[in-house]
Backbone of each chain as ProteinMPNN parsed JSONL, in Angstrom:
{"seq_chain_A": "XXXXXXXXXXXXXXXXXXXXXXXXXXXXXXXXXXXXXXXXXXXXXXXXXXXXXXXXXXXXXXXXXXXXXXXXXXXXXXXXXXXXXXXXXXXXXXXXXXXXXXXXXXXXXXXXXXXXXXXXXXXXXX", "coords_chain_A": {"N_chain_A": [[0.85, -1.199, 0.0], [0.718, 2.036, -0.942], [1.768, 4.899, 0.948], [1.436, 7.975, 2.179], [2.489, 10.668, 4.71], [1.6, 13.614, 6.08], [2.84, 16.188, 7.972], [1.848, 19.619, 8.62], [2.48, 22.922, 8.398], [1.569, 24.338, 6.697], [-1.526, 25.73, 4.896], [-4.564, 23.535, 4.033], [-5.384, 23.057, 0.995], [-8.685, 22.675, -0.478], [-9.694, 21.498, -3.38], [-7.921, 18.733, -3.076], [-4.985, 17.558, -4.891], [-3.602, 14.789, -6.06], [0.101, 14.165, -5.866], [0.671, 11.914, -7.919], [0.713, 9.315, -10.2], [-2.818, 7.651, -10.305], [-3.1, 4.293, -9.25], [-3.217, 1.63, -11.684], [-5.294, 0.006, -10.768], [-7.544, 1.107, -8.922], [-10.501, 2.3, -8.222], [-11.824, 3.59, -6.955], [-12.083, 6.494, -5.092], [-11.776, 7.774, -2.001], [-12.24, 10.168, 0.347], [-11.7, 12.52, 2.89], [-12.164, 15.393, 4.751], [-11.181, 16.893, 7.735], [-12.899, 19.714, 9.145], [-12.37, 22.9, 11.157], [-14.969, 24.118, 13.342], [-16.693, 27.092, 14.045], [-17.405, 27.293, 16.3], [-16.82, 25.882, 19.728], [-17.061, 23.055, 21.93], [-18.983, 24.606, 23.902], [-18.324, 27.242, 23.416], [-17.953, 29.892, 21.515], [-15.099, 30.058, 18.724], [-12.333, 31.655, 16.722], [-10.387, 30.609, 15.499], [-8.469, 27.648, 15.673], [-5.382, 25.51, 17.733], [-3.172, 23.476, 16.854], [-1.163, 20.641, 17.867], [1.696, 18.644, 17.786], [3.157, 15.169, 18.557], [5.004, 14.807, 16.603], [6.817, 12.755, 15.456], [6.374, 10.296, 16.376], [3.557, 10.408, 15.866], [3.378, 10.255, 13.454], [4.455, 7.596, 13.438], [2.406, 5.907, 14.613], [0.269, 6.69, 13.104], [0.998, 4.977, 10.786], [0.957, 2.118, 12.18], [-1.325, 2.157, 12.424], [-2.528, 2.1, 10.067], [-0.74, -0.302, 9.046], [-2.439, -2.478, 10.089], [-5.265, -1.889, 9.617], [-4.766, -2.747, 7.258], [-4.776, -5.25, 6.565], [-7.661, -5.941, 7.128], [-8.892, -4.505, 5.432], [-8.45, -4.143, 1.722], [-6.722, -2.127, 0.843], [-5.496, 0.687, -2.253], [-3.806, 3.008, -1.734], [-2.987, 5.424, 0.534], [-3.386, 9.425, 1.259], [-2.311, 11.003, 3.859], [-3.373, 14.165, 5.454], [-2.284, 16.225, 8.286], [-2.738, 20.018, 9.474], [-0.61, 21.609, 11.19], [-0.448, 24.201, 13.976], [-1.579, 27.712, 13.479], [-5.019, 27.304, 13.031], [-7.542, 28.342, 11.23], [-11.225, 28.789, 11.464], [-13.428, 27.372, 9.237], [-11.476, 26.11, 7.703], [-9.428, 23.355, 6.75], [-8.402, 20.855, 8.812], [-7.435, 18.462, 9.035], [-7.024, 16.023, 6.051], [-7.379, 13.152, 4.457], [-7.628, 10.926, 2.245], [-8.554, 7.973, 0.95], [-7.462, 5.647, -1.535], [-8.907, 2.971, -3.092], [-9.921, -0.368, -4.671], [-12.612, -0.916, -4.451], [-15.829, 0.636, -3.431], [-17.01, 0.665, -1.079], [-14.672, -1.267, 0.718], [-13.075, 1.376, 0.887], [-14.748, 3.316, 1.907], [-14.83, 1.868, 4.846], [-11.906, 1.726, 5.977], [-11.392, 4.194, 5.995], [-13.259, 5.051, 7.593], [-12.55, 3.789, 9.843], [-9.761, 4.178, 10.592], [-10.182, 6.742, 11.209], [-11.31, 6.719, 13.393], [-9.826, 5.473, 14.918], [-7.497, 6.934, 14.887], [-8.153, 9.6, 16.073], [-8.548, 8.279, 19.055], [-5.644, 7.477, 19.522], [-3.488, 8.931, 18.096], [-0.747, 10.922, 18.912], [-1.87, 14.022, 18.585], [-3.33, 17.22, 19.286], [-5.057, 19.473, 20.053], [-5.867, 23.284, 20.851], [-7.533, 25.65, 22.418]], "CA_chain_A": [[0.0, 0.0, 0.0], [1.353, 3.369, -1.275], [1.019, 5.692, 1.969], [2.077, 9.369, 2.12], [2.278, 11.315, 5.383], [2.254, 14.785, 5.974], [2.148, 17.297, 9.095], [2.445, 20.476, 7.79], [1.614, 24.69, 9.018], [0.183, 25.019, 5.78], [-3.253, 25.468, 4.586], [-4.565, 22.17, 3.237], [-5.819, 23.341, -0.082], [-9.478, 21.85, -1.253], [-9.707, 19.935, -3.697], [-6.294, 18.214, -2.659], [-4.691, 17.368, -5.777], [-2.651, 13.986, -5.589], [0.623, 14.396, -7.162], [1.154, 10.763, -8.203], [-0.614, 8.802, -11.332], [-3.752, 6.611, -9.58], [-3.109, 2.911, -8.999], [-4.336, 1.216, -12.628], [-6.45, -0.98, -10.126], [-7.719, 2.095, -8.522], [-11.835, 2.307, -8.776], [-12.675, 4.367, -5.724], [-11.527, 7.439, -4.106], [-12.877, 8.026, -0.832], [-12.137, 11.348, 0.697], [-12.191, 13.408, 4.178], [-11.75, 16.808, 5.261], [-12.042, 17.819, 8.984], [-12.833, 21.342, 9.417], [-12.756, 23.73, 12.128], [-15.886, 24.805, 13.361], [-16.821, 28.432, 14.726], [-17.681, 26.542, 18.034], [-16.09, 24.372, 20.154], [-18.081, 22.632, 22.787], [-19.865, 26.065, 23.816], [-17.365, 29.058, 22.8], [-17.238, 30.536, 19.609], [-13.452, 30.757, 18.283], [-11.837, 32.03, 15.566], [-8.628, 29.398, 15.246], [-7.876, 26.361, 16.915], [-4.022, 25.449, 17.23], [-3.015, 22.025, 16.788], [0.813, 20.893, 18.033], [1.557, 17.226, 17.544], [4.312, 14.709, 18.751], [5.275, 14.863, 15.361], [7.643, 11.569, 15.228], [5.546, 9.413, 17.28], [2.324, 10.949, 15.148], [3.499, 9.006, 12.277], [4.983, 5.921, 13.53], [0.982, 5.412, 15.197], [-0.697, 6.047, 12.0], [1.551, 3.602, 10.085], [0.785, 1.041, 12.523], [-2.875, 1.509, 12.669], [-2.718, 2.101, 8.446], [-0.79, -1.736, 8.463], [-3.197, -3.324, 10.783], [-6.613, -2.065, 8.622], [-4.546, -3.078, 5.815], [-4.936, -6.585, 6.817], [-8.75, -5.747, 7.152], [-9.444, -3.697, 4.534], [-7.093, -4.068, 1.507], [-6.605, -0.43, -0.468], [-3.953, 0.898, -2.928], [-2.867, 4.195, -1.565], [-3.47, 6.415, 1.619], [-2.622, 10.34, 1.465], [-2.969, 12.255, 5.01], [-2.418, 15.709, 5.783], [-2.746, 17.532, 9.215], [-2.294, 20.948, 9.57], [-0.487, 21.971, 12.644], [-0.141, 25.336, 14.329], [-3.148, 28.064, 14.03], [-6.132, 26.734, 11.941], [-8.796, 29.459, 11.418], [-12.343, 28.565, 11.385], [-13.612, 26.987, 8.23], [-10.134, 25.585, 7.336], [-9.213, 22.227, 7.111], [-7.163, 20.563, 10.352], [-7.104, 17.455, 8.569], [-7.317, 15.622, 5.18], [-7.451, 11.526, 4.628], [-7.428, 10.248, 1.161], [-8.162, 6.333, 0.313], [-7.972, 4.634, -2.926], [-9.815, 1.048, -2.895], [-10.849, -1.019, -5.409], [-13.653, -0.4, -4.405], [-15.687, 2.011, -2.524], [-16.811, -0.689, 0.277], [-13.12, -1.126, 1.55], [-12.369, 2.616, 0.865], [-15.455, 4.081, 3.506], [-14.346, 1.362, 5.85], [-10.766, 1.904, 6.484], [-11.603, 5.496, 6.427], [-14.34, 5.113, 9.245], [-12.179, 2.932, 10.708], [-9.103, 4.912, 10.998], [-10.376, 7.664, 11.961], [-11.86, 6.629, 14.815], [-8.06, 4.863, 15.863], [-6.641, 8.109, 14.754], [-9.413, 10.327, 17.199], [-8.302, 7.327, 20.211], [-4.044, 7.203, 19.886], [-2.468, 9.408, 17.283], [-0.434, 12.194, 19.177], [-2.066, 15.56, 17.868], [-3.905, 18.192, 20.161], [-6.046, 21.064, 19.355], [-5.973, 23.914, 21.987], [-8.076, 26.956, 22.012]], "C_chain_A": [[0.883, 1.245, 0.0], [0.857, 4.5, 0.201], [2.311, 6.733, 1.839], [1.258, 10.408, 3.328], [2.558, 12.257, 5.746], [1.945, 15.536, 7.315], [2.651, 18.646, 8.529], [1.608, 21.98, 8.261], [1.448, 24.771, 7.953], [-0.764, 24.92, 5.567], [-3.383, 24.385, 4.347], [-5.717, 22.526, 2.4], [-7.47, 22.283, -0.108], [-9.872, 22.456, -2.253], [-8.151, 19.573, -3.463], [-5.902, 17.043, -4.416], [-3.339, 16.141, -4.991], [-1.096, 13.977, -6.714], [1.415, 13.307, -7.717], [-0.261, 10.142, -9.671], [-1.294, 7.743, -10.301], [-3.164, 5.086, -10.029], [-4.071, 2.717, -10.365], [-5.621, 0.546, -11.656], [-7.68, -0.242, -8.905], [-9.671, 2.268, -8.881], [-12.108, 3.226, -7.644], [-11.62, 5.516, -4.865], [-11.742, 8.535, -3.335], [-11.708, 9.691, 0.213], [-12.609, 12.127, 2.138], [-11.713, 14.792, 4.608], [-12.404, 17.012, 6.459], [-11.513, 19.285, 8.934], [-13.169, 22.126, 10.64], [-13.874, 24.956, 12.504], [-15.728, 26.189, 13.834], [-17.286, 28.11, 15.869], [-17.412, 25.421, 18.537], [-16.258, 24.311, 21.706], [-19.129, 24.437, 23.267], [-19.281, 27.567, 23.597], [-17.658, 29.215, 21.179], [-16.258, 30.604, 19.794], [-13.483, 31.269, 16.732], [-10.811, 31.217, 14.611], [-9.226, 28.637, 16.384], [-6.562, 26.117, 16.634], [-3.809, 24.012, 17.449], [-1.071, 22.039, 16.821], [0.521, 19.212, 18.212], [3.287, 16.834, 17.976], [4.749, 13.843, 17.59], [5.585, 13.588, 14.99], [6.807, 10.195, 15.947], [3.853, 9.289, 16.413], [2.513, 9.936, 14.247], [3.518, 7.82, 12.409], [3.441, 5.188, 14.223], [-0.009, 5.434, 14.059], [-0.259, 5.07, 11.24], [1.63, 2.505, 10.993], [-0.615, 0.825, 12.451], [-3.043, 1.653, 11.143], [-2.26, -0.024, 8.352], [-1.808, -2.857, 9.335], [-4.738, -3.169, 10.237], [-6.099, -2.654, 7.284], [-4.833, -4.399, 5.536], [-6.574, -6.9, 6.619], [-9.069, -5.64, 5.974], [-8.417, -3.151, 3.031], [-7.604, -2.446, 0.159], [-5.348, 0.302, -1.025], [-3.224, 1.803, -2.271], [-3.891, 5.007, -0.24], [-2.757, 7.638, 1.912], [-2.906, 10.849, 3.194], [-2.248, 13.491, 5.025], [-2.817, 15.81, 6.839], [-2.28, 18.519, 9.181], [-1.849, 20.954, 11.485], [-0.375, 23.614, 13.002], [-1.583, 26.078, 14.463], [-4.112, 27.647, 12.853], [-7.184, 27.797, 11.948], [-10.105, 28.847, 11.206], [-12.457, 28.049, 9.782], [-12.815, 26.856, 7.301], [-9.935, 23.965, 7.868], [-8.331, 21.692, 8.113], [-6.749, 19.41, 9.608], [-7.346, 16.444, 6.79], [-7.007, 14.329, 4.946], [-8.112, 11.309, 2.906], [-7.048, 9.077, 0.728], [-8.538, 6.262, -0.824], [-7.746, 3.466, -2.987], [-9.743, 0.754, -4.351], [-11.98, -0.759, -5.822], [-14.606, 0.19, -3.465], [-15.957, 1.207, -0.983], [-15.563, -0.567, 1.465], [-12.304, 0.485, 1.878], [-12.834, 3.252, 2.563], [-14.733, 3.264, 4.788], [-13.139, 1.668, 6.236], [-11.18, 3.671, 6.37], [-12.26, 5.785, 7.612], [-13.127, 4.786, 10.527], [-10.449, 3.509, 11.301], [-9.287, 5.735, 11.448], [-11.046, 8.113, 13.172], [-10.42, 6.368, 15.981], [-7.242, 6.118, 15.538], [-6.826, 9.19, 15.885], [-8.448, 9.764, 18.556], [-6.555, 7.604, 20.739], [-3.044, 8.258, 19.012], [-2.225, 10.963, 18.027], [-0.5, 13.855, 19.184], [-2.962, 15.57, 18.934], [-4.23, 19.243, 19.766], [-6.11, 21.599, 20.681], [-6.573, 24.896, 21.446], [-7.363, 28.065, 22.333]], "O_chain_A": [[1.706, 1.432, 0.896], [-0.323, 4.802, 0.377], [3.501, 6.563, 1.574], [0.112, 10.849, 3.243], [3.767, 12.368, 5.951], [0.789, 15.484, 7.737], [3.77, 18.741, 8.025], [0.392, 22.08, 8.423], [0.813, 25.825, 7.902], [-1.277, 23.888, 6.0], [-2.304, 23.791, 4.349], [-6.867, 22.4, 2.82], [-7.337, 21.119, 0.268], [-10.314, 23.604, -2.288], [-7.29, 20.391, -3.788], [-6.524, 16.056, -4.806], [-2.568, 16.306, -4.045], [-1.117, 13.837, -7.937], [2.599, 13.48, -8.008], [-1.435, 10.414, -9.921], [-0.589, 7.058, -9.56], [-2.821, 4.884, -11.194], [-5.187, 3.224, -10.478], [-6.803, 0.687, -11.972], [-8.465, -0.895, -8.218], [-9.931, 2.351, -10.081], [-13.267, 3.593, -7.837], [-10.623, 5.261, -4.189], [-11.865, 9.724, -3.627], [-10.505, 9.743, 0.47], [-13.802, 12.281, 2.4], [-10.496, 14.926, 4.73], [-13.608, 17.233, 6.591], [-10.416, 19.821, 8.783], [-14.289, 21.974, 11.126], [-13.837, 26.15, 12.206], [-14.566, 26.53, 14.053], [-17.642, 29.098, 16.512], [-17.612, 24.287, 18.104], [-15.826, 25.114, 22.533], [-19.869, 25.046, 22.494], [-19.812, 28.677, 23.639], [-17.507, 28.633, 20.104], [-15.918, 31.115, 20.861], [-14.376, 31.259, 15.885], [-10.585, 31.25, 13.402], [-9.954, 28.79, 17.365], [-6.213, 26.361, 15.479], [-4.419, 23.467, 18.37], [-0.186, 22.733, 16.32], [-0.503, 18.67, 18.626], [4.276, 17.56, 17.878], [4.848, 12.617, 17.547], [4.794, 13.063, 14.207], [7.102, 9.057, 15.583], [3.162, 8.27, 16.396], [1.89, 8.874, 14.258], [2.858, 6.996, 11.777], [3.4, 3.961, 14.317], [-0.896, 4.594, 13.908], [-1.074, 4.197, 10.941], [2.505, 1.716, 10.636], [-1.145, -0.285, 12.417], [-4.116, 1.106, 10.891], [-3.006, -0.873, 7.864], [-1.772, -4.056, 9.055], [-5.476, -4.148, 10.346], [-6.849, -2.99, 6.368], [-5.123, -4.75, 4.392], [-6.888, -7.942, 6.043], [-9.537, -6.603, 5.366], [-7.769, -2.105, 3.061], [-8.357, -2.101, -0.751], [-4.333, 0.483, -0.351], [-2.021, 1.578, -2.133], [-5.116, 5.099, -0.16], [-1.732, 7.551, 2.588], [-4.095, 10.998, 3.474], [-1.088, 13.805, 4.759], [-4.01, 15.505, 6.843], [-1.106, 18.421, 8.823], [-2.416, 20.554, 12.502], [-0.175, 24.292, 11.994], [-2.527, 25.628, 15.113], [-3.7, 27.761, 11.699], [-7.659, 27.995, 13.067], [-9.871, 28.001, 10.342], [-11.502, 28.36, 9.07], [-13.06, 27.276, 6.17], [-10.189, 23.494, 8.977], [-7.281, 22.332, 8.176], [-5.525, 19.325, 9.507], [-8.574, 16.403, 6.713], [-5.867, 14.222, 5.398], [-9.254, 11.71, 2.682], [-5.942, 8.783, 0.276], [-9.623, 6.646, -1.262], [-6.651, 2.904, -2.955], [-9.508, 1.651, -5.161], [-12.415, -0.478, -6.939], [-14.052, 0.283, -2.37], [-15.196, 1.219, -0.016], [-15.519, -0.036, 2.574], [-11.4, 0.753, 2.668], [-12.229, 3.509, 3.604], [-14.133, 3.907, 5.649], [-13.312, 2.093, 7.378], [-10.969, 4.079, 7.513], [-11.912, 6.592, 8.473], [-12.92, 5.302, 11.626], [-10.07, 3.174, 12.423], [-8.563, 5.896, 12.431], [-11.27, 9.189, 13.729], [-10.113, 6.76, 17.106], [-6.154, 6.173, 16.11], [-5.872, 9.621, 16.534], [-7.691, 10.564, 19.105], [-6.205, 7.85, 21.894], [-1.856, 8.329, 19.327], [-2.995, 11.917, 17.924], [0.331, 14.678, 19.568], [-3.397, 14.57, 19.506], [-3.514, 19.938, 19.046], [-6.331, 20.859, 21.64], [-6.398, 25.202, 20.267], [-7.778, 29.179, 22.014]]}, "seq_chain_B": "XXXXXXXXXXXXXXXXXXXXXXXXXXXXXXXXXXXXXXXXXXXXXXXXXXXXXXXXXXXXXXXXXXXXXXXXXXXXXXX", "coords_chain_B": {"N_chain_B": [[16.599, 10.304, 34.102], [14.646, 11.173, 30.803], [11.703, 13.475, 30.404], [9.204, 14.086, 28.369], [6.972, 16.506, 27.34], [3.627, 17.634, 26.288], [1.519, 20.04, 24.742], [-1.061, 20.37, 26.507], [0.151, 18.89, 28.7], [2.153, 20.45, 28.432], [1.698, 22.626, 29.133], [1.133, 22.436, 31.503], [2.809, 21.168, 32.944], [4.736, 23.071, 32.505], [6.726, 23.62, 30.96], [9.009, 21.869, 27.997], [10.553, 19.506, 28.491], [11.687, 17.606, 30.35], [14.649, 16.518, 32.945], [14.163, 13.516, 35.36], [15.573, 12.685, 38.028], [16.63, 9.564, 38.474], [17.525, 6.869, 40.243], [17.016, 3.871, 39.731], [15.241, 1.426, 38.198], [11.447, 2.218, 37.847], [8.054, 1.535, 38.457], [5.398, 2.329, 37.026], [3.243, 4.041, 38.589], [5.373, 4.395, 40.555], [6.808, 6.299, 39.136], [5.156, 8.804, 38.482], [4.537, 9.703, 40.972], [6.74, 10.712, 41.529], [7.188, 12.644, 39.686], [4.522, 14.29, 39.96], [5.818, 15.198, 42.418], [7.387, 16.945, 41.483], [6.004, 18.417, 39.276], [3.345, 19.765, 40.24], [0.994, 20.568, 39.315], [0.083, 18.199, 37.294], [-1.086, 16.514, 38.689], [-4.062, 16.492, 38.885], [-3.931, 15.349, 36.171], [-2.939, 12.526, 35.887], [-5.119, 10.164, 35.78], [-6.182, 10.183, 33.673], [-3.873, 10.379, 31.472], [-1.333, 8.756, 29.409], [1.587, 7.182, 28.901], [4.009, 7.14, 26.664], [7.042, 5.355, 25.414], [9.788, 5.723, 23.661], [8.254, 6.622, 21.243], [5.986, 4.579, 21.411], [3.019, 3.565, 22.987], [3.244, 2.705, 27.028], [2.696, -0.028, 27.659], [0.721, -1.618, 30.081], [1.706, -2.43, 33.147], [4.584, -2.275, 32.668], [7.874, -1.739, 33.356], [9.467, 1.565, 33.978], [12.754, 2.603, 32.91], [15.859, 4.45, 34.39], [17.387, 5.088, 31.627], [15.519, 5.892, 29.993], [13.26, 7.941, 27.452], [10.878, 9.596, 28.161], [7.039, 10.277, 27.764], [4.519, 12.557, 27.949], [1.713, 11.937, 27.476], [-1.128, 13.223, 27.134], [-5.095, 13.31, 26.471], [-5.561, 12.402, 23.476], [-6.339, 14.661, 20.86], [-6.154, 15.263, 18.15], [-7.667, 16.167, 14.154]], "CA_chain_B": [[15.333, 9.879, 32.773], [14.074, 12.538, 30.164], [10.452, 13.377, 30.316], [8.603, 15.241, 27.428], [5.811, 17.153, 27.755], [3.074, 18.08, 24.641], [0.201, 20.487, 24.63], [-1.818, 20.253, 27.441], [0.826, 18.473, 29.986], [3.561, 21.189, 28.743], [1.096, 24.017, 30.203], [0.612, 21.869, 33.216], [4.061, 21.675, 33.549], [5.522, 24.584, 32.409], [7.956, 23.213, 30.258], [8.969, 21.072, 27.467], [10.997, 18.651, 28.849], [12.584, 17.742, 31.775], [14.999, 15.544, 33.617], [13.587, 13.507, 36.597], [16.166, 11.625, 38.842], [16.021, 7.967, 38.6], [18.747, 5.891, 39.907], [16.676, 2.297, 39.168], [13.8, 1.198, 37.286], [10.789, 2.147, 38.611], [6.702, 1.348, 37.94], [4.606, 4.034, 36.361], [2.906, 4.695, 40.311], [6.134, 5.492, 41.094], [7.029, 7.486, 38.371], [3.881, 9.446, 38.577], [4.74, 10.421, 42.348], [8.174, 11.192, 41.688], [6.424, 13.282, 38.392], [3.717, 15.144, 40.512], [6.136, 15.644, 43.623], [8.101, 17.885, 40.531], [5.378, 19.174, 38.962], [2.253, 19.556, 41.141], [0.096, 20.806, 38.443], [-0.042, 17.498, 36.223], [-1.797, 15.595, 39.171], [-5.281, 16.602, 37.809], [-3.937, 14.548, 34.94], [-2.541, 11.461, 35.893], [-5.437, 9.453, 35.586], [-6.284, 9.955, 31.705], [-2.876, 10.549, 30.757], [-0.819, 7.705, 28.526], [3.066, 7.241, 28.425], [4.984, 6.251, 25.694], [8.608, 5.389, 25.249], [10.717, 5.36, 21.89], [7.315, 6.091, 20.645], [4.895, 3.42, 21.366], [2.466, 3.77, 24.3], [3.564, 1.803, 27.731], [1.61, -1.414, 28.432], [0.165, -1.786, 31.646], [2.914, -3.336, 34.104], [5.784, -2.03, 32.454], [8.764, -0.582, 34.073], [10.81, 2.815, 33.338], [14.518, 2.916, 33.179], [16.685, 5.831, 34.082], [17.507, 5.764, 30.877], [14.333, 5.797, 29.18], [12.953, 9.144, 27.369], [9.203, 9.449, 28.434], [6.255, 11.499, 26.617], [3.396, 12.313, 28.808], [0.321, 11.821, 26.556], [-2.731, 13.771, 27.649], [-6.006, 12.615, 25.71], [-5.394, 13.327, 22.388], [-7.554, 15.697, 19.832], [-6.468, 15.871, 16.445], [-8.122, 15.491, 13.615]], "C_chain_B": [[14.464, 11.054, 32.513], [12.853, 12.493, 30.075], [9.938, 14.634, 29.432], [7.146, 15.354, 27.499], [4.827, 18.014, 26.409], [1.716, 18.909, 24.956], [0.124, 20.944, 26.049], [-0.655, 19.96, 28.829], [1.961, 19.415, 30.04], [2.776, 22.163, 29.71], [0.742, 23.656, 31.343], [1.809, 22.147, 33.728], [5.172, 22.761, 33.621], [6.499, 24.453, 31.594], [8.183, 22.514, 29.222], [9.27, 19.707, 27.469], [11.832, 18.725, 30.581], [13.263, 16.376, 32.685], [14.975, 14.865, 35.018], [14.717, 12.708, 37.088], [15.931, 10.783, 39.179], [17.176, 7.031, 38.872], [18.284, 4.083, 39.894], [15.353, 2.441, 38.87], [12.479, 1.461, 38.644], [8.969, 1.824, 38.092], [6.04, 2.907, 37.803], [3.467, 4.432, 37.564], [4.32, 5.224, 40.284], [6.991, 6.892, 39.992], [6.316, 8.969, 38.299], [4.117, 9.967, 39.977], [5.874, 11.035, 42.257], [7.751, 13.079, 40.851], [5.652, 14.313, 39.072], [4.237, 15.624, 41.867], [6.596, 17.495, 42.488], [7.427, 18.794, 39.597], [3.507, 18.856, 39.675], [0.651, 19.859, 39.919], [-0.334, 19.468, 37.451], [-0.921, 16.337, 37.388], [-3.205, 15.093, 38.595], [-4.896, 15.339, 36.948], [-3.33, 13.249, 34.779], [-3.831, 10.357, 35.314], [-5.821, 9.442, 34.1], [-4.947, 9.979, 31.061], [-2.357, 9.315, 30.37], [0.729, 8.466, 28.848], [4.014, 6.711, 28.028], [6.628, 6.506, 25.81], [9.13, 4.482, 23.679], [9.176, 5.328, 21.264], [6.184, 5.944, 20.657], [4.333, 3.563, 22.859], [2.865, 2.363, 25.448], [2.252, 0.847, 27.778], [1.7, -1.429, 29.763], [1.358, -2.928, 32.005], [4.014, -2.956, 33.733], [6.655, -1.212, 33.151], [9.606, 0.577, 33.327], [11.551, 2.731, 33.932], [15.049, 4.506, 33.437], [17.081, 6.335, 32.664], [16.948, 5.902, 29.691], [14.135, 7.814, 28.642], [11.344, 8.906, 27.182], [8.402, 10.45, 27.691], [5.106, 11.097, 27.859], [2.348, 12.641, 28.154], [-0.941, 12.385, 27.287], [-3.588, 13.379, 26.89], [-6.079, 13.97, 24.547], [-6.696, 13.877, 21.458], [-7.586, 16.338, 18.754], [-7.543, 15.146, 15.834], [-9.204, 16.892, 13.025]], "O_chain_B": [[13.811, 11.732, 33.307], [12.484, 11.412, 29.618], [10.16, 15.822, 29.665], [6.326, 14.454, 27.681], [5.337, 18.886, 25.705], [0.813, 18.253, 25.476], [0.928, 21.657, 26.65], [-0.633, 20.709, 29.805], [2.695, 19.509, 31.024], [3.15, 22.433, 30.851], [0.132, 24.355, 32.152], [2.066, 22.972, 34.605], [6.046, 23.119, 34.41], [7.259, 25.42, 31.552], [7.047, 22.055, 29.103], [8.679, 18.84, 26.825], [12.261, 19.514, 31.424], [12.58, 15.416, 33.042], [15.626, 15.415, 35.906], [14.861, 11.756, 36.321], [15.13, 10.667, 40.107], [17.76, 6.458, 37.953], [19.124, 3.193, 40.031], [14.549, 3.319, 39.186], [12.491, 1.106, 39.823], [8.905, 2.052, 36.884], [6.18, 4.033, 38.281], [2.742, 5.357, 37.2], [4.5, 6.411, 40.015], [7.511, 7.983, 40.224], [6.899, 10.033, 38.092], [3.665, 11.112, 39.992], [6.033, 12.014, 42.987], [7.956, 14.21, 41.293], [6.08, 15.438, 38.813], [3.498, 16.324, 42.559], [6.245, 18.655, 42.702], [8.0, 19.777, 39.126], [2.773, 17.884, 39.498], [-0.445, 19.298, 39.942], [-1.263, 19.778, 36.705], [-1.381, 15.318, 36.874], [-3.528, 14.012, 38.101], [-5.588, 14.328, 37.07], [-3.172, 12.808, 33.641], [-3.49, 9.675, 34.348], [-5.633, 8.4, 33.473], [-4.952, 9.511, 29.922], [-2.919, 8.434, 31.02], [1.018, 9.655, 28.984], [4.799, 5.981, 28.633], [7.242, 7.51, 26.171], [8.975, 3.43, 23.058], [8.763, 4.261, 20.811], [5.333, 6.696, 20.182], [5.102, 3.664, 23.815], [2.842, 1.209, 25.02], [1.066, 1.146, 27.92], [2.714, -1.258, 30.44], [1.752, -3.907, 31.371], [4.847, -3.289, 34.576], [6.316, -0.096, 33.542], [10.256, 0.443, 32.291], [11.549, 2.727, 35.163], [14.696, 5.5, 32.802], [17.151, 7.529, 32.374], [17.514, 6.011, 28.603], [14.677, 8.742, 29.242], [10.76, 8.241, 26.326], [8.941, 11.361, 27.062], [4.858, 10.043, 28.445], [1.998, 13.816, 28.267], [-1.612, 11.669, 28.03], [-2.938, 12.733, 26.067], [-6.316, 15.175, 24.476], [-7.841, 13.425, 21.493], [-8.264, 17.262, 18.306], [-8.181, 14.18, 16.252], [-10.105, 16.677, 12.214]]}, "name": "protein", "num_of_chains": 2, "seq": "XXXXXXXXXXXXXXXXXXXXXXXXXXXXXXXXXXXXXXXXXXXXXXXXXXXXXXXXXXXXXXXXXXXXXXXXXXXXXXXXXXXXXXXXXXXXXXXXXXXXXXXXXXXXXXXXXXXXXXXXXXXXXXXXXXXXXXXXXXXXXXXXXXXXXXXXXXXXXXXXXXXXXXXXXXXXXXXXXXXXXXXXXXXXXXXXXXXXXXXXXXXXX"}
């Protein structure tokens, strides 16, 4: 499985352009963007800042990426997070599977990002 | 033994890192007392907190070495 991980203080552009040719075997490509609301649990903000244990960040999604892989088999997985300040209706995060087919795509998407939510080192502060 | 601190547990503790005096292995109770004698503010947070070494989160029962480098995981919230 082709996987490409990024933490990065820049914007995270949408539509996220991949800059690789698709997997010929490639039929499905399942897509997420979290965005930062204008309220968080009862405040309004403006930003949220996100700071991550950068090296540790990775080495937890590439274990929970080869353990759905076993599950759920799919060609390629991009992620982005943004770290630092995120402004309101800006992406914090972006998750990009390509399956077979779309079946295996939603699932390891659900399904990471729930084990991503649970163990992967990143923090949002107001 | 080096202890790093992210987010939430740096503003508890005030710091980024910091070296706790350990001259033998000890269980993550006693680390955690040694931890909250040195920073009093991170008590609050012992019980949700996680702590990994080289990494990978400790398993229940494991011991820390002096010359371990610790991460004190508060409950994380990217995404």
């Amino acid at each position: 499985m082709w996987i490409d991980i990024a933490l990065t203080q820049e914007p995270i552009a949408r539509p996220q352009i991949w800059n690789m040719p698709f997997d010929p075997e490639t039929g499905s490509l399942v897509e997420f963007y979290g965005i930062v609301r204008e309220t968080e649990g009862t405040a309004r903000i403006s930003s949220l800042r996100y700071e991550a244990y950068a090296s540790m960040a990775e080495k937890v999604m590439r274990e929970k990426i080869a353990n759905l892989e076993k599950k759920h088999l799919c060609q390629a997985i991009r992620i982005v997070h943004r770290l630092g300040l995120v402004p309101k209706g800006e992406s914090a995060i972006y998750v990009g599977i390509q399956s077979r087919h779309r079946r295996e795509g939603f699932l390891f998407l659900q399904e990471f990002m729930d084990e991503f939510k649970k163990d992967v080192p990143i923090w949002k502060l107001k | 033994m080096k202890v790093l601190f992210f987010a939430q547990s740096r503003e508890a503790a005030g710091c980024d890192d910091y070296f706790l005096e350990m001259e033998k292995p000890v269980t993550e109770s006693e680390f955690w007392a040694a931890l909250v004698d040195a920073f009093p503010g991170l008590a609050s947070h012992q019980k949700t907190a996680r702590l990994a070494r080289r990494e990978a989160y400790l398993q229940q029962g494991e011991w820390l070495h002096p010359s371990d480098e610790i991460a004190v995981i508060l409950p994380v919230s990217g995404g």
